[in-house]
N, CA, C and O atoms as CSV, one atom per row, in Angstrom:
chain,resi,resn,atom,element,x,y,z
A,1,UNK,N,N,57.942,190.096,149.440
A,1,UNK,CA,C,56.655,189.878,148.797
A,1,UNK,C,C,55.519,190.021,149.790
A,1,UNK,O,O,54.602,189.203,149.718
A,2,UNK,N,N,55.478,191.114,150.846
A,2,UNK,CA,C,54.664,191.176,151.877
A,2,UNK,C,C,54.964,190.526,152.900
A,2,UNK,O,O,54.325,191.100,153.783
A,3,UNK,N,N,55.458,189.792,153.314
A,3,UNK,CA,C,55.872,189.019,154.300
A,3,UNK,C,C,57.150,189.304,155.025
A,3,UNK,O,O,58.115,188.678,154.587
A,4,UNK,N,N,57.425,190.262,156.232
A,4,UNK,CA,C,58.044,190.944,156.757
A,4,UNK,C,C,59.567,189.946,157.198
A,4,UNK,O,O,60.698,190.281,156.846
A,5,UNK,N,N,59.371,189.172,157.711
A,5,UNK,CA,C,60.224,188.466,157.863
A,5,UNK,C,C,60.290,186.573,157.939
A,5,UNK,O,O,60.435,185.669,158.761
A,6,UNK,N,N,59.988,186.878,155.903
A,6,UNK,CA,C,59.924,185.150,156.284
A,6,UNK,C,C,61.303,184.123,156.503
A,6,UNK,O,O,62.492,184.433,156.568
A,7,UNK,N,N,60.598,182.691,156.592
A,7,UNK,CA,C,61.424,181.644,156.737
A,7,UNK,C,C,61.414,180.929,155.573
A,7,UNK,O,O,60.413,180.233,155.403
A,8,UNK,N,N,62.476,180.905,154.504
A,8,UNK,CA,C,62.736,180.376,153.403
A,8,UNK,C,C,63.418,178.711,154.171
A,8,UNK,O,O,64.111,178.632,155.185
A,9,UNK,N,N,62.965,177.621,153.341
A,9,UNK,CA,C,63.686,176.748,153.270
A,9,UNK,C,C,64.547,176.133,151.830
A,9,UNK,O,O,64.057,176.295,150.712
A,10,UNK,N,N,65.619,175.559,151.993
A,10,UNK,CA,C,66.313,175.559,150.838
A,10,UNK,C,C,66.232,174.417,150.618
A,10,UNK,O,O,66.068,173.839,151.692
A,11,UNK,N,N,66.270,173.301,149.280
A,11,UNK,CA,C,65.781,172.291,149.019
A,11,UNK,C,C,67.157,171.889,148.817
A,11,UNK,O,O,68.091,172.590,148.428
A,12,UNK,N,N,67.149,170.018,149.303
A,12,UNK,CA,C,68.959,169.921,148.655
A,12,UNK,C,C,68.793,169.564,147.443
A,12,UNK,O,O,67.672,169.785,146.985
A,13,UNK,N,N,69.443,169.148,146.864
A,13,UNK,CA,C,70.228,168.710,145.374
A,13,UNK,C,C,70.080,167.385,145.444
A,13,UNK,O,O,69.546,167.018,144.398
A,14,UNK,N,N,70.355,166.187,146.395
A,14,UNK,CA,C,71.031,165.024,146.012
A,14,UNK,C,C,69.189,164.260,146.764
A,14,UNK,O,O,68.340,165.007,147.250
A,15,UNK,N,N,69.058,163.104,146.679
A,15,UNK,CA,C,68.237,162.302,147.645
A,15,UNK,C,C,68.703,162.328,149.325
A,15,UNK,O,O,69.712,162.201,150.018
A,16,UNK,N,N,67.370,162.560,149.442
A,16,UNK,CA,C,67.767,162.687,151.065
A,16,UNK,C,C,68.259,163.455,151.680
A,16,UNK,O,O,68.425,163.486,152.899
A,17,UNK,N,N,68.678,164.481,150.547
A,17,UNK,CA,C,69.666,165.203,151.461
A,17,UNK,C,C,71.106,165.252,151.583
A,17,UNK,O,O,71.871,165.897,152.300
A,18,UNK,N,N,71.335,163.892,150.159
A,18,UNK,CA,C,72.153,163.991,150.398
A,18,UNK,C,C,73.327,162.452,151.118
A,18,UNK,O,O,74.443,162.014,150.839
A,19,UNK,N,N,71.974,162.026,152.358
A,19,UNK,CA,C,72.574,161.330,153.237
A,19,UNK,C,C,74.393,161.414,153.834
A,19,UNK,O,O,75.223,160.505,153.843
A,20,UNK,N,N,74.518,162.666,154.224
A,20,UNK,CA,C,75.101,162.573,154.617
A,20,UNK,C,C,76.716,162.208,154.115
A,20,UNK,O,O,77.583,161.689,154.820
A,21,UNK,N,N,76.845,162.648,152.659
A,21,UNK,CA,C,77.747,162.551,151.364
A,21,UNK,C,C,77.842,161.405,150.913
A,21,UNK,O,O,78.772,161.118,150.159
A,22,UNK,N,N,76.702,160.309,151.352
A,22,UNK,CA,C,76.350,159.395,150.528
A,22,UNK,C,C,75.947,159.310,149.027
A,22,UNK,O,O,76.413,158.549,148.178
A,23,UNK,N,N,75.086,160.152,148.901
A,23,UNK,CA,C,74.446,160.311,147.946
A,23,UNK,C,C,75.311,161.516,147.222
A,23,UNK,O,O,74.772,161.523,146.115
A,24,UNK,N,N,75.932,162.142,147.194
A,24,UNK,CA,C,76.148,163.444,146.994
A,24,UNK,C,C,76.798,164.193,147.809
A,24,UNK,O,O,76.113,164.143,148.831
A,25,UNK,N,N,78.010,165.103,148.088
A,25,UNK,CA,C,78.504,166.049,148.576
A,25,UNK,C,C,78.327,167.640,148.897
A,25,UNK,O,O,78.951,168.431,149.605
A,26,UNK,N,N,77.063,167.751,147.953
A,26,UNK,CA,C,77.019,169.292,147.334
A,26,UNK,C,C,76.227,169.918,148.508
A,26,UNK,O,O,76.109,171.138,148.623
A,27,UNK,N,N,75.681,169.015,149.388
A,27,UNK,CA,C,74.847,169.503,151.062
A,27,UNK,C,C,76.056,170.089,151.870
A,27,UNK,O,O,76.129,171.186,152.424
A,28,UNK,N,N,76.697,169.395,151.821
A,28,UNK,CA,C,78.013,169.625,153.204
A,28,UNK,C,C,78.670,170.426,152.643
A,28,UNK,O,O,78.952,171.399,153.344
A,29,UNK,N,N,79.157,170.438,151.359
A,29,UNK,CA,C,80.391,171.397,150.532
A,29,UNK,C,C,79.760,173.112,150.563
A,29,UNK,O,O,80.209,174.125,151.099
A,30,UNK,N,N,78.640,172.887,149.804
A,30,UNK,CA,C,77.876,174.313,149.446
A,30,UNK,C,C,77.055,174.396,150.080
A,30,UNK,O,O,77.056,174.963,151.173
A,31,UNK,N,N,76.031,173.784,149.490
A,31,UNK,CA,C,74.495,173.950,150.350
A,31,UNK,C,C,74.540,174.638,151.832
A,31,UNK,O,O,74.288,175.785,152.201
A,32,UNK,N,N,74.925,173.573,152.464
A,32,UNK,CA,C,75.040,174.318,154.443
A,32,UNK,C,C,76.052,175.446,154.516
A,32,UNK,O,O,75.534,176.524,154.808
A,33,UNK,N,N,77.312,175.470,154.331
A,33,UNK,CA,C,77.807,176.492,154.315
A,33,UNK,C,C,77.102,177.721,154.008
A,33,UNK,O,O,77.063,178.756,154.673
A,34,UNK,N,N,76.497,177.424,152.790
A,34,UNK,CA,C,75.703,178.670,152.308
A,34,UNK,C,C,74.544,179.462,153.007
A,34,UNK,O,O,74.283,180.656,153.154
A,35,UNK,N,N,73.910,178.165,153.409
A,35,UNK,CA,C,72.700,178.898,154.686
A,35,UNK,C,C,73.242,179.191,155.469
A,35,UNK,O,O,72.931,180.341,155.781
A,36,UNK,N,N,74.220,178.657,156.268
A,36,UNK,CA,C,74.663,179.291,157.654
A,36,UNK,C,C,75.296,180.663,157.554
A,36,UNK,O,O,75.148,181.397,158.531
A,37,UNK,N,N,76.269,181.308,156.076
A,37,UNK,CA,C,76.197,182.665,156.212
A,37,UNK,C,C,74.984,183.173,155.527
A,37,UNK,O,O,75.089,184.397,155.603
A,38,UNK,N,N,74.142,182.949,155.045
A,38,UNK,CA,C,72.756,183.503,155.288
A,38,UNK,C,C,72.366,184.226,156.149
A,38,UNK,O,O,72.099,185.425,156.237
A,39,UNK,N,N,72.346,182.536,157.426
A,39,UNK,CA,C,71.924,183.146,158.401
A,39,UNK,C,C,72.769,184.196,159.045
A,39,UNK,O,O,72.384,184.831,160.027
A,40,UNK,N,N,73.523,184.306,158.672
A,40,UNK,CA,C,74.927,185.345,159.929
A,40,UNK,C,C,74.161,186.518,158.895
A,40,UNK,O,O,74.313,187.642,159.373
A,41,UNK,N,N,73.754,186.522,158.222
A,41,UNK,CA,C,73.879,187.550,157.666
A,41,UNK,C,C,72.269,188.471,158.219
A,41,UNK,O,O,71.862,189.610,157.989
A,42,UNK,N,N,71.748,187.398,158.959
A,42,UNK,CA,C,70.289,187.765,159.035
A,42,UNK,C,C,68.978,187.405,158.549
A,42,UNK,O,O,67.827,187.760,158.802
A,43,UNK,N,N,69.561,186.540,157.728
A,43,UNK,CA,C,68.060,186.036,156.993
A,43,UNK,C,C,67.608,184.463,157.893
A,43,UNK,O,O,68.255,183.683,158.592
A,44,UNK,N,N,66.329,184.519,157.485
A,44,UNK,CA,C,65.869,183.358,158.403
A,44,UNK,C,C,65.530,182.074,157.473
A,44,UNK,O,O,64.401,181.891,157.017
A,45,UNK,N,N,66.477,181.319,157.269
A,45,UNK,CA,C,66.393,180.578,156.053
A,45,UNK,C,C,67.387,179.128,156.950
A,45,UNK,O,O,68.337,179.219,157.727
A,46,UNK,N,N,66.674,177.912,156.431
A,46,UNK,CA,C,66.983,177.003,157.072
A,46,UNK,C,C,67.048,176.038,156.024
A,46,UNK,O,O,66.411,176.392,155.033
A,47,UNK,N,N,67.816,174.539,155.890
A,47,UNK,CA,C,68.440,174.031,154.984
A,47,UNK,C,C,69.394,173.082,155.034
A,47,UNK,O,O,69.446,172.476,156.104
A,48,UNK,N,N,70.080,172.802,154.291
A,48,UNK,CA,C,69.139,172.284,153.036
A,48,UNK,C,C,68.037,170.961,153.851
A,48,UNK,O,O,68.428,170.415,154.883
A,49,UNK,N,N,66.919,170.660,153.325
A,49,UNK,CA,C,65.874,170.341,153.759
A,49,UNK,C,C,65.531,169.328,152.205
A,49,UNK,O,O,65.564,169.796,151.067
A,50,UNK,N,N,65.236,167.981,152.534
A,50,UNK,CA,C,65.037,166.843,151.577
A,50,UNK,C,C,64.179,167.756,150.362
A,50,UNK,O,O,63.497,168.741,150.647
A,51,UNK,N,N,64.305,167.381,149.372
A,51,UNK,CA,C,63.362,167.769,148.204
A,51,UNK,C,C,62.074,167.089,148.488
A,51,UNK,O,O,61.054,167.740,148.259
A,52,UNK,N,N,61.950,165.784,148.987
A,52,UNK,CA,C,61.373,164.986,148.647
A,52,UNK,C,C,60.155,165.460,149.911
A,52,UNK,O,O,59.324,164.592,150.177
A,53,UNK,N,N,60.085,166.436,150.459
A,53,UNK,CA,C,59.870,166.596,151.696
A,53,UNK,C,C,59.480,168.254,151.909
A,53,UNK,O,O,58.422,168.706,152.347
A,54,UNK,N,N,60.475,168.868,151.532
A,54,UNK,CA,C,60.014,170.392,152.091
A,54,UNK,C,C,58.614,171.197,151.298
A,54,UNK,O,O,58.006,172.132,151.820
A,55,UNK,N,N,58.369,170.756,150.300
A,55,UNK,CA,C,57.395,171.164,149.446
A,55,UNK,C,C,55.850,171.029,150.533
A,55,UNK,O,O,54.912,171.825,150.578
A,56,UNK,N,N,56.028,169.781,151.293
A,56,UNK,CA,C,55.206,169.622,152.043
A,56,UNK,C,C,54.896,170.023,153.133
A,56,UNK,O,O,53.731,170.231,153.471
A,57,UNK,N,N,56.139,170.234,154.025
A,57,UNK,CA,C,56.514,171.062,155.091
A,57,UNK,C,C,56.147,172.336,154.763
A,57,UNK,O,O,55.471,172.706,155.722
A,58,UNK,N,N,56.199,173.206,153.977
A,58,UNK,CA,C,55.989,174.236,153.902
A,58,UNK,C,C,54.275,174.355,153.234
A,58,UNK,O,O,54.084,175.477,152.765
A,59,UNK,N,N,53.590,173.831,153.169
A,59,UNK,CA,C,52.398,173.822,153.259
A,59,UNK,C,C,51.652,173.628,154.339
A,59,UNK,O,O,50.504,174.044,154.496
A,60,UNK,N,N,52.489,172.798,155.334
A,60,UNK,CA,C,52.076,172.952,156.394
A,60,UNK,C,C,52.146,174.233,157.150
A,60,UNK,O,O,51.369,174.425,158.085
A,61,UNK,N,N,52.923,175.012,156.844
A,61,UNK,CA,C,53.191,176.617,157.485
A,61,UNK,C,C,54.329,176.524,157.673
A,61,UNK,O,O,54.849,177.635,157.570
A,62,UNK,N,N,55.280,175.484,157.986
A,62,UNK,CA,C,56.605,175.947,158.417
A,62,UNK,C,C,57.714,176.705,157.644
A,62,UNK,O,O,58.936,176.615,157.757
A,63,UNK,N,N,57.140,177.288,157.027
A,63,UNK,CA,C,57.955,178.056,155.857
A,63,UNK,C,C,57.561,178.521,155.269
A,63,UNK,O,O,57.050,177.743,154.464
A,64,UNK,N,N,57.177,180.544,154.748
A,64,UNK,CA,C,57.102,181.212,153.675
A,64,UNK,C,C,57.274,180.956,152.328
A,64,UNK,O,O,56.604,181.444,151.418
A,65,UNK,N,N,58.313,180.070,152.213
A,65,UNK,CA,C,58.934,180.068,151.018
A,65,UNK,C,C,59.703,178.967,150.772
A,65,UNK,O,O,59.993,178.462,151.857
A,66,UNK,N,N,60.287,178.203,149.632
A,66,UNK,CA,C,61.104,177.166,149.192
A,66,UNK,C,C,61.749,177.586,147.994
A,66,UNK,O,O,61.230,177.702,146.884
A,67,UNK,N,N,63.191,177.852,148.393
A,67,UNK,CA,C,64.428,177.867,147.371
A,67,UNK,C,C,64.365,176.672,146.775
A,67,UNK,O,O,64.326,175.687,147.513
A,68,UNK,N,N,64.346,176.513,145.550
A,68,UNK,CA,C,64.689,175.132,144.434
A,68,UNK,C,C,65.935,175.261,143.941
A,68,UNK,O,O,65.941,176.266,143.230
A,69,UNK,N,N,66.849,174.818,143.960
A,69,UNK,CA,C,67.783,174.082,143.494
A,69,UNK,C,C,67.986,174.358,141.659
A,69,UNK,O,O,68.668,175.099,140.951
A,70,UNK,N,N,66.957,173.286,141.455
A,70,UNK,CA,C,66.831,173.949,139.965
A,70,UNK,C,C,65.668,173.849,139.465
A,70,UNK,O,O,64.691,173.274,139.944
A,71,UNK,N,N,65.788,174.552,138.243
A,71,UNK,CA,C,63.893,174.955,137.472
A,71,UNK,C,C,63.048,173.864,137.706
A,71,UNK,O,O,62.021,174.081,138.349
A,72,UNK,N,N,63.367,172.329,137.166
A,72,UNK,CA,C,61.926,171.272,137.231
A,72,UNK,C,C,61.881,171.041,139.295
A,72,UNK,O,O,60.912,170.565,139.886
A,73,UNK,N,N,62.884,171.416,139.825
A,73,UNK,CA,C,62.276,171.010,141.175
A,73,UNK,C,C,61.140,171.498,141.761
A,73,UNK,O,O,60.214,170.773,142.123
A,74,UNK,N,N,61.165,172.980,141.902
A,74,UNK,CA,C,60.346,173.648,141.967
A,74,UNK,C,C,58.926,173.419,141.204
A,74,UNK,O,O,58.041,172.972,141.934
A,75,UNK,N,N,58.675,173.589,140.233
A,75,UNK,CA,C,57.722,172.977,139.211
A,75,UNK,C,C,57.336,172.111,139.504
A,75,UNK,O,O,56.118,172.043,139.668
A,76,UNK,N,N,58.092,171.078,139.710
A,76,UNK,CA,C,57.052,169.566,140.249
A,76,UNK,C,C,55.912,169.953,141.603
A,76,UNK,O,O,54.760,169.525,141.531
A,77,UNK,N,N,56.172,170.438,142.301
A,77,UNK,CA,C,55.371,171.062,143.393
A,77,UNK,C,C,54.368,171.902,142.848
A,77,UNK,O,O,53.280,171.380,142.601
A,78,UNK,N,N,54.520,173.015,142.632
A,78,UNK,CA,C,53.807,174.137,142.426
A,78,UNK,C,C,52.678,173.371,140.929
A,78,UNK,O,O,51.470,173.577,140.809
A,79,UNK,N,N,53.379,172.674,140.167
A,79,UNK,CA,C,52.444,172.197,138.796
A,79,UNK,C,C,51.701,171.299,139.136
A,79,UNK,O,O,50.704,171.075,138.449
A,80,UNK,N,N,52.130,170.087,140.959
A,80,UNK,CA,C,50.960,168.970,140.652
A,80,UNK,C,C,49.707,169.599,141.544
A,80,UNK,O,O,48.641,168.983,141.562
A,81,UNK,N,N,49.859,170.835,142.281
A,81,UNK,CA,C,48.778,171.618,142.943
A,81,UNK,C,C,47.770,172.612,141.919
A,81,UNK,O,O,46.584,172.863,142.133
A,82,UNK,N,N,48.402,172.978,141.030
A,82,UNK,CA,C,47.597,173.756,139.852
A,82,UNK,C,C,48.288,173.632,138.579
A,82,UNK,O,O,48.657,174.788,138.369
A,83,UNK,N,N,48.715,172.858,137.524
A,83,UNK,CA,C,48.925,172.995,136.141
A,83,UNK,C,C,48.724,173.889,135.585
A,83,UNK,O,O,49.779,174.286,135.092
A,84,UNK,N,N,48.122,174.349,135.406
A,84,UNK,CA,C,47.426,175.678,134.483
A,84,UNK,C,C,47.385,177.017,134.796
A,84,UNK,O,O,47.171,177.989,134.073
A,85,UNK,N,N,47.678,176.914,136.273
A,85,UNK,CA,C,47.268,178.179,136.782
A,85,UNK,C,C,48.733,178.766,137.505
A,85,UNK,O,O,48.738,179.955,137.824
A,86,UNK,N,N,49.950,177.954,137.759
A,86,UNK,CA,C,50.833,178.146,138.706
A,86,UNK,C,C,51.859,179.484,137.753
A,86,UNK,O,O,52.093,179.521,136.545
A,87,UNK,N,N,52.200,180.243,138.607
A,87,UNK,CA,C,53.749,181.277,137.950
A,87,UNK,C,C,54.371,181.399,138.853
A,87,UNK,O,O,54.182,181.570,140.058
A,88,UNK,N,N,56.000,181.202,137.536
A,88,UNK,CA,C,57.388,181.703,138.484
A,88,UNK,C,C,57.619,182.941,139.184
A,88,UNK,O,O,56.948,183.860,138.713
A,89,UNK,N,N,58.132,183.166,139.865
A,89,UNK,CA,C,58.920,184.198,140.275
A,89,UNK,C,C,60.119,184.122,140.116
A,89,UNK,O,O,60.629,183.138,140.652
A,90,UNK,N,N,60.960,184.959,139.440
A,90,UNK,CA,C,62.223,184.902,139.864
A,90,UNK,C,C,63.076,185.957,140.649
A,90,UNK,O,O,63.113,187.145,140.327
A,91,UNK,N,N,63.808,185.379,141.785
A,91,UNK,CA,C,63.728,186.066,142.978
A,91,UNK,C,C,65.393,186.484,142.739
A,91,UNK,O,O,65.996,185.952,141.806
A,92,UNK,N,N,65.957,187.282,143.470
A,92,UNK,CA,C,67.465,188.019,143.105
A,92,UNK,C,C,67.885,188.918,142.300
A,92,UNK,O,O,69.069,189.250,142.362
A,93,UNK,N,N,67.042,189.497,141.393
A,93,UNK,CA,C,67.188,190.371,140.488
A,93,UNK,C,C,66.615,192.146,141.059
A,93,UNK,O,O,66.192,192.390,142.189
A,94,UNK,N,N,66.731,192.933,140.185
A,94,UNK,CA,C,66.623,194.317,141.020
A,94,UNK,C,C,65.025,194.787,140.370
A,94,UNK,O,O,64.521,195.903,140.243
A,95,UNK,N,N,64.655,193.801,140.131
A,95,UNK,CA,C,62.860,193.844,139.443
A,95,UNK,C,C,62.335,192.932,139.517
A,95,UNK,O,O,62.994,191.896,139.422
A,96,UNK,N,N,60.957,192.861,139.714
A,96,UNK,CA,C,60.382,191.961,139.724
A,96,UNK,C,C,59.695,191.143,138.696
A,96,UNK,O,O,58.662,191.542,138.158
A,97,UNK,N,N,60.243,190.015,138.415
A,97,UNK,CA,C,59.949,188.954,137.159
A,97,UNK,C,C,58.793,187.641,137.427
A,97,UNK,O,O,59.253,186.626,137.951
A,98,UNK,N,N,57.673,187.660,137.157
A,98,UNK,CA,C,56.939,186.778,136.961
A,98,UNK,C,C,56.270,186.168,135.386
A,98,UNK,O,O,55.698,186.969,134.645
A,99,UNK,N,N,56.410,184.737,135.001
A,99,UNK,CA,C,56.109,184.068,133.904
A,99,UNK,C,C,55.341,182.714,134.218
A,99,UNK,O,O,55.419,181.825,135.066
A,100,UNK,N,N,54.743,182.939,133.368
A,100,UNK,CA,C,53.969,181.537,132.867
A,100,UNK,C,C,55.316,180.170,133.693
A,100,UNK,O,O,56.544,180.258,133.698
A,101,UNK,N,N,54.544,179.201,134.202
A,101,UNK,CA,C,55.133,178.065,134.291
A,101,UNK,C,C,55.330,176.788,133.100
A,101,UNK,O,O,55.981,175.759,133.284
A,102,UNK,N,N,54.609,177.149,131.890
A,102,UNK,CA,C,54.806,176.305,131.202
A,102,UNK,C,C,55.933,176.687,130.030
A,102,UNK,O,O,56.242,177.860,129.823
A,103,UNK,N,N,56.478,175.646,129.332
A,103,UNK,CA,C,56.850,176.119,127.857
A,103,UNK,C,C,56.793,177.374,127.071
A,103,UNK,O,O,56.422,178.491,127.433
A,104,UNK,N,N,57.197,177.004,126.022
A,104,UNK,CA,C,56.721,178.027,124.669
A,104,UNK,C,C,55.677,177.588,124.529
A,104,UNK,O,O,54.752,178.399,124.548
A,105,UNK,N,N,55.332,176.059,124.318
A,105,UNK,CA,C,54.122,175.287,123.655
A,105,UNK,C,C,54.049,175.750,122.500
A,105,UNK,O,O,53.156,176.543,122.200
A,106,UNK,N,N,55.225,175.232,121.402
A,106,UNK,CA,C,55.160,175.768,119.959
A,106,UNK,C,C,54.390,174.535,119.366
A,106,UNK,O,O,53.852,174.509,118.259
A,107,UNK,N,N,54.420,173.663,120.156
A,107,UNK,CA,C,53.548,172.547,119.450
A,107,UNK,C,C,52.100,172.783,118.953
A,107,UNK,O,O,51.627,172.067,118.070
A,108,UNK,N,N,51.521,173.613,119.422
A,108,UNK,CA,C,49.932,173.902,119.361
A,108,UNK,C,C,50.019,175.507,118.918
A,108,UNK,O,O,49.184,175.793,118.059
A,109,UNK,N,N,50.830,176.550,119.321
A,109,UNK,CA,C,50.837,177.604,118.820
A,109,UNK,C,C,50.519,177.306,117.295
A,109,UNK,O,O,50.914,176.469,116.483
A,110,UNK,N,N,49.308,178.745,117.264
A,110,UNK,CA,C,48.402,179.097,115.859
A,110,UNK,C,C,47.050,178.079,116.210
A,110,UNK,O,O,45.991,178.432,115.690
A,111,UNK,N,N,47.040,177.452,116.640
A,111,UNK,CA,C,45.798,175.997,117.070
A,111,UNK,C,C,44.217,176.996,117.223
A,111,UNK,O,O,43.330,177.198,116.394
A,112,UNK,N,N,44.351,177.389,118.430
A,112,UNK,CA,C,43.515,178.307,118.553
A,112,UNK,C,C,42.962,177.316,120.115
A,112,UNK,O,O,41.855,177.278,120.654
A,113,UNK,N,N,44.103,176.701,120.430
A,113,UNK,CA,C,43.296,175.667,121.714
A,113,UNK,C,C,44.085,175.956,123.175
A,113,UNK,O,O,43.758,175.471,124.259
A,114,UNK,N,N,45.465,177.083,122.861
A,114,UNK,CA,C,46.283,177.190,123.851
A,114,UNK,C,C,45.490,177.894,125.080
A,114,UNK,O,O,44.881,178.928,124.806
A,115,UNK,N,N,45.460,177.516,126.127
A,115,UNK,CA,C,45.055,178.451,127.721
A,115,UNK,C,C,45.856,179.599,127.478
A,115,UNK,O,O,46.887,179.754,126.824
A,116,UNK,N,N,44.917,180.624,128.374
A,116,UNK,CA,C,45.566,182.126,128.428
A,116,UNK,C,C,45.747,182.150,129.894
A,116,UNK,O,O,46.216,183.153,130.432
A,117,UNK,N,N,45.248,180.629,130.878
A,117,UNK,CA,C,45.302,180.953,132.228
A,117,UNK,C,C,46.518,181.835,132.965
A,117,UNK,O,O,46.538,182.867,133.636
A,118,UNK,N,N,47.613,180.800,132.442
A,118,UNK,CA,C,48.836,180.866,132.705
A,118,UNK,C,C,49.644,181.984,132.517
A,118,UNK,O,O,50.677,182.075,133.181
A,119,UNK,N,N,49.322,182.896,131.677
A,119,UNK,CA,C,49.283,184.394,131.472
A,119,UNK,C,C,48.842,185.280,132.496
A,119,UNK,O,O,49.401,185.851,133.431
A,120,UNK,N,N,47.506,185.225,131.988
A,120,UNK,CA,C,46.712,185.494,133.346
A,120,UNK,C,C,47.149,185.552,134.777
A,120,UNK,O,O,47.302,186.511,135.532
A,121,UNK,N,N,47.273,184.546,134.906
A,121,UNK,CA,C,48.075,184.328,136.654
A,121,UNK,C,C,49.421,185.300,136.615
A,121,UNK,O,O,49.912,185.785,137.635
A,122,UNK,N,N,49.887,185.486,135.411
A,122,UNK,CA,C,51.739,186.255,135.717
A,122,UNK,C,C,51.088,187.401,135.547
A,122,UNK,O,O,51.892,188.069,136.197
A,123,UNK,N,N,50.489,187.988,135.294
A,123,UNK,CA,C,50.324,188.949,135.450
A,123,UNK,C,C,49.568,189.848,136.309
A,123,UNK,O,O,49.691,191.064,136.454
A,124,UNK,N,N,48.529,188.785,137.008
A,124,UNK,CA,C,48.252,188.945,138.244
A,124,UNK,C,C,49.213,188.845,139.652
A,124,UNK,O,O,49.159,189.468,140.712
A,125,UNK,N,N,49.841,188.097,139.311
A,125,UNK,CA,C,50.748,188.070,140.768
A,125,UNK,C,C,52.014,189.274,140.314
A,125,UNK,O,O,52.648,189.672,141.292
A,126,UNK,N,N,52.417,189.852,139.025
A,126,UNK,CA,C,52.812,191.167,138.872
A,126,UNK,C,C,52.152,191.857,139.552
A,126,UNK,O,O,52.810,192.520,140.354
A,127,UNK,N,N,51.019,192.004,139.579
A,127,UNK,CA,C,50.016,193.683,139.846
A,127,UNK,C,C,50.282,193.446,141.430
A,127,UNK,O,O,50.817,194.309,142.127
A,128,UNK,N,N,49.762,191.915,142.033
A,128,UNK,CA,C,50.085,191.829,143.409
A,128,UNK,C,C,51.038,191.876,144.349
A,128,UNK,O,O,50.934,192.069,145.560
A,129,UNK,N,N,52.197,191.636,143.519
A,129,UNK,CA,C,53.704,191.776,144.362
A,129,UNK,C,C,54.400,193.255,143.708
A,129,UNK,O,O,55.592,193.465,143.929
A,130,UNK,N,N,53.750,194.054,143.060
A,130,UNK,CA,C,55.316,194.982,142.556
A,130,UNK,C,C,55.205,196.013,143.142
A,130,UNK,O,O,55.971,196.946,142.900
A,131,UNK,N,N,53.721,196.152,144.525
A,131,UNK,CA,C,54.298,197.495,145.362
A,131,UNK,C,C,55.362,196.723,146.583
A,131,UNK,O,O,56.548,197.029,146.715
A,132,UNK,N,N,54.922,196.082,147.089
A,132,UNK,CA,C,55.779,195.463,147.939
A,132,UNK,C,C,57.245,195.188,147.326
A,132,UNK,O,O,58.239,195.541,147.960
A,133,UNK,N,N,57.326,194.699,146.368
A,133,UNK,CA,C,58.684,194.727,145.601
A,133,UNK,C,C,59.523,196.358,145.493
A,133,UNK,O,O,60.647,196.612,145.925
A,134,UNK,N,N,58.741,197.136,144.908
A,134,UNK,CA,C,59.379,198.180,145.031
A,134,UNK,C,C,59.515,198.887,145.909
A,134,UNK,O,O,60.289,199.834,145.771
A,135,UNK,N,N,58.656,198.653,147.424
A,135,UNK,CA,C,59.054,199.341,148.217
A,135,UNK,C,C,60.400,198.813,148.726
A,135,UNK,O,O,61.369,199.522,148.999
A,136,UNK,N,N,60.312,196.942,148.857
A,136,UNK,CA,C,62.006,196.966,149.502
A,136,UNK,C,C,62.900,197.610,148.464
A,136,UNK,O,O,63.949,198.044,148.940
A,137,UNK,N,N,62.759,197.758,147.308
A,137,UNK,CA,C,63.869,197.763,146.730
A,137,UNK,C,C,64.343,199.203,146.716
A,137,UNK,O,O,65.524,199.500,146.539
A,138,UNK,N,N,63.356,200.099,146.913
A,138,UNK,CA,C,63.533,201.878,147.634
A,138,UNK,C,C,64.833,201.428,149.414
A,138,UNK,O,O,65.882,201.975,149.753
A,139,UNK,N,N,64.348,200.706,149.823
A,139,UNK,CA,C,65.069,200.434,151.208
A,139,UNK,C,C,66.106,200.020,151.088
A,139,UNK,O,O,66.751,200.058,152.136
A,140,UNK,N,N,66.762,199.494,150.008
A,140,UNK,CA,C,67.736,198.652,149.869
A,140,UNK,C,C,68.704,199.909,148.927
A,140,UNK,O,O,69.905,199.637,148.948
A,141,UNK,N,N,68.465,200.802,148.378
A,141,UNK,CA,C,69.356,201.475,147.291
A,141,UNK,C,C,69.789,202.418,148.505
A,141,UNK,O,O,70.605,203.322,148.325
């Protein structure tokens, strides 16, 4: 996404991290295993890294990017900095996918009161990421 060689951090699953299979196993079992052939593999991705925690860290700069775990993790971050305005990416696929962060919102659909922000924004960060997208993906076939 323009960024030549970033540093993804990966968020864990459990509290804390995990503590150490206190809380949870899925750090030590999957999670680390998984970054460390990452990294063998070349990517610069470091992990798993507290939920409760990396969202922040990586605002500070230490990180390009934050792998979520699952859909509301991510969201909690990105929605309490802009509600209205934030979009997904979804990253691993052989195209580039950006959407609205919210719902359907069938509750108000026909109203005439729904935001178009959230639109707006996916389709702006389409126009902004899909040369860079398609150029890696020319490099990669």
């Amino acid at each position: 996404l323009g960024t030549e060689t970033p540093t993804i951090a990966v968020a864990s699953l459990n509290p804390h991290g995990g503590e150490q299979g206190l809380f949870g196993r899925e750090e030590i079992e999957v999670i680390s295993p998984a970054v460390k052939e990452a990294q063998k593999r070349g990517w610069r991705v470091q992990g798993p890294i507290p939920a409760d925690s990396v969202f922040h860290l990586a605002l500070e700069g230490r990180y390009d990017g934050v792998l979520s775990l699952y859909h509301d993790q991510g969201h909690i971050a990105s929605k309490t900095l802009d509600f209205h305005g934030t979009v997904s990416l979804t990253m691993g696929l052989n195209f580039l996918r950006t959407s609205v962060d919210h719902g359907t919102a069938f509750d108000i659909a026909g109203q005439g009161i729904a935001s178009e922000r959230g639109m707006v924004e996916a389709i702006r960060a389409a126009g902004q990421y899909a040369v860079p997208v398609r150029e890696r993906l020319k490099m990669s076939l």
